[in-house]
C-alpha positions, 0 to 999 in steps of 0.5 A, spaced: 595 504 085 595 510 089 600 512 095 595 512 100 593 504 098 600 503 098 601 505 105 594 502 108 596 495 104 603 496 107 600 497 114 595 492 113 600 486 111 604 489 119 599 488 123 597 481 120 604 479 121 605 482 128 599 478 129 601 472 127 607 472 130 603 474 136 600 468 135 606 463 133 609 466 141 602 465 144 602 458 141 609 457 143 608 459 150 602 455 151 605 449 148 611 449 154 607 451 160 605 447 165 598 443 164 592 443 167 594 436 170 594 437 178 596 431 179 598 424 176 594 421 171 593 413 168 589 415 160 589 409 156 589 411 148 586 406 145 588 403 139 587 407 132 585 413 135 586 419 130 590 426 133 582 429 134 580 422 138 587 423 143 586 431 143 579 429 147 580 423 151 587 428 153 581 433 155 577 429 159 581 426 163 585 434 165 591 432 161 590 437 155 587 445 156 587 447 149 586 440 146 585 445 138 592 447 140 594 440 140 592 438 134 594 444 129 602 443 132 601 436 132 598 436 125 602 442 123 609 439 124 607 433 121 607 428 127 600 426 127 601 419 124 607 418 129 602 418 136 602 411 140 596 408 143 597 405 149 597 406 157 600 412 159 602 416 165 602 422 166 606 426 171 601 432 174 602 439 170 605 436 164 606 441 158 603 440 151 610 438 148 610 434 155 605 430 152 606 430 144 613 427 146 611 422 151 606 419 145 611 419 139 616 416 144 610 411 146 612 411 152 607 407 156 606 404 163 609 398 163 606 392 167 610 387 170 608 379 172 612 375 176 611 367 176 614 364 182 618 357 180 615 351 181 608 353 179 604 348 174 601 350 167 594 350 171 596 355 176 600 359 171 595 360 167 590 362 171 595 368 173 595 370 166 586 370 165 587 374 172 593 379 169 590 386 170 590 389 163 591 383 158 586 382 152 584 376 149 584 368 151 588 364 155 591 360 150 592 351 151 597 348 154 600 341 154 606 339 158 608 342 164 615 344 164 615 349 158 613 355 161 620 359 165 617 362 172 621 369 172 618 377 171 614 379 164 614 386 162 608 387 159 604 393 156 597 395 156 592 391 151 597 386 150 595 379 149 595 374 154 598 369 147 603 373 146 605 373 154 605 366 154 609 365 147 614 368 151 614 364 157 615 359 152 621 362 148 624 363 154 625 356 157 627 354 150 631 359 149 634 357 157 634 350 156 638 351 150 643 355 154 645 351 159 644 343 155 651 344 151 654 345 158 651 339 163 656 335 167 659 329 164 656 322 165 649 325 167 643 318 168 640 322 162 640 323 155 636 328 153 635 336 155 627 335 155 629 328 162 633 334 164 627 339 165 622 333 168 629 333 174 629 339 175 621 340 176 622 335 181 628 338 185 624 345 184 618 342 188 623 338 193 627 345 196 626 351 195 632 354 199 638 355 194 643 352 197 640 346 197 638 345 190 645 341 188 644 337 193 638 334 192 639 334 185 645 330 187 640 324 191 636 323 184 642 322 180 645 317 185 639 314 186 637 314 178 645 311 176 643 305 182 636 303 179 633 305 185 626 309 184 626 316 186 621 316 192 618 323 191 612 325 194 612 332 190 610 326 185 605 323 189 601 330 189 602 332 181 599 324 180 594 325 185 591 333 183 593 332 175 596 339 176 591 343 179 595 345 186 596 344 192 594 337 195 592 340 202 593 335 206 599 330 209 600 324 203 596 318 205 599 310 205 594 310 199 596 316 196 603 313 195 599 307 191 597 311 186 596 308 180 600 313 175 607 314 170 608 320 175 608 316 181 615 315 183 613 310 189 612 305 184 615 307 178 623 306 176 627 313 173 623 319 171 616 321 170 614 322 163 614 329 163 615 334 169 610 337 174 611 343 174 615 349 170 623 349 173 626 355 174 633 356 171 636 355 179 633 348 179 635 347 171 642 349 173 642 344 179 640 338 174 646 340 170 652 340 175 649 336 181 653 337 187 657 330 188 655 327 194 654 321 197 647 322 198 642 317 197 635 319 202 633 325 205 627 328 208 624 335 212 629 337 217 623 341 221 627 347 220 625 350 212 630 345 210 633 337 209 637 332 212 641 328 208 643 321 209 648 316 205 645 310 209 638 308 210 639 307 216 642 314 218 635 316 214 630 313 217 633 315 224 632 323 220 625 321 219 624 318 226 626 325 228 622 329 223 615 326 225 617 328 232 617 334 230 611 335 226 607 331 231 610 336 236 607 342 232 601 339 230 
């Protein structure tokens, strides 16, 4: 080979890797600048996507300027297997890395649900079917009181199955917890009679501070042989679960012919009415000592209590006042 091909070939090989490093630097530079992005922007990637399916959606939606470099980096360093579908938010002008990171990582948009306590199995589920996000059919449930009211996390695409599993792992799990450190001498004998006392105490009250309490009349009232009397009771007899009543009790609601009906029936219901929180849970398990048999609305959001049926039906006298003046 002449002098003069050794040179031109010499040359040649300079100016491909210039280019090349030319290329690797405007490549680098353009994988950190900020993005096209002019504001932020929710993308859901969907499930078995591959890296060119993600490079066009990022696209689409303004995330990517130059989908092609995307996909040579995120195929080059090895990383295309590593992208996570799902629901991701991206903040407005993100960079390429940015983005890549934001996949690997799996990142996603985390969704919450809240149940408040006291719900039903029926009004649970129907949050769940409504739950932006889920997939899939709300599952069967039996009894009541299996399911724990508190805030699920949850990510886009999950199932509503999966979302009610947990719930039911969570009050087993709670139940469980707290069983082994229940008062002494409690007028029951299993963890699942606890649960169905704490769904009545969580549909009774709904102030904290009195949950003890309440849960205190029930244990007197179950160690005395005396029938509980709880109109919450009554409601789940008469609705079956579905929700609120809607209306004032009536003399023949409290004549309902049902095991859940405690005007007529001695100790507990057969299962709960509703899903206790862990406040109403604890209350059953260390009520408070008290000498409480009776107590009725106070007018006030809370209730008067009462040692004596004739100190209670002066309270009652007093609370029908109250509601007749409001009506």
């Amino acid at each position: 080979m002449s002098r003069r091909s050794i040179r031109s070939l010499t040359l040649g090989l300079v100016v491909l890797f210039a280019a090349a490093a030319g290329m690797l630097v405007w490549g680098a530079s353009a994988y950190d600048e900020p993005g096209p992005l002019a504001e932020d922007a929710t993308v859901v990637l969907p499930r078995g996507s591959s890296v060119g399916r993600i490079s066009r959606i990022l696209e689409d939606n303004g995330v990517l300027a130059n989908p092609n470099l995307f996909r040579i980096v995120v195929r080059a360093s090895g990383q295309s297997k590593s992208l996570q579908a799902g629901e991701y938010l991206f903040p407005a002008h993100t960079s390429m890395r940015a983005v890549t990171e934001q996949l690997i990582q799996g990142d996603t948009v985390a969704r919450r649900l809240t149940l408040a306590e006291g719900l039903t199995n029926h009004e649970i589920l129907r949050v769940v079917s409504e739950a932006e996000a889920l997939v899939g059919p709300v599952p069967k449930i039996g009894r009541e009181g299996t399911l724990l009211p508190e805030t699920y996390h949850y990510a886009y695409g999950d199932t509503r199955e999966a979302v009610i599993g947990r719930m039911q792992q969570a009050m087993r799990e709670l139940v469980d917890d707290l069983w082994p450190h229940r008062a002494p001498d409690l007028p029951f004998d299993t963890a699942e009679q606890a649960v169905v006392l704490a769904s009545i105490v969580e549909k009774e009250t709904a102030i904290a501070e009195e949950r003890a309490r309440v849960a205190g009349v029930f244990v007197n009232r179950l160690r005395r042989g005396m029938r509980l009397q709880s109109d919450p009771t009554v409601v789940f007899a008469v609705t079956n679960g579905a929700g609120p009543l809607g209306r004032r009790l009536t003399r023949e609601d409290l004549s309902t012919d049902s095991p859940f009906n405690t005007y007529r029936i001695k100790g507990l219901p057969p299962a709960p009415i509703a899903n206790p929180g862990r406040a109403s849970l604890e209350a059953v398990l260390r009520p408070a000592a008290t000498d409480d048999l009776y107590f009725v609305a106070d007018g006030n959001g809370g209730h008067a209590f009462a040692k004596t049926l004739k100190e209670h039906q002066e309270n009652v006298r007093r609370w029908r006042q109250i509601r007749d003046e409001q009506d």
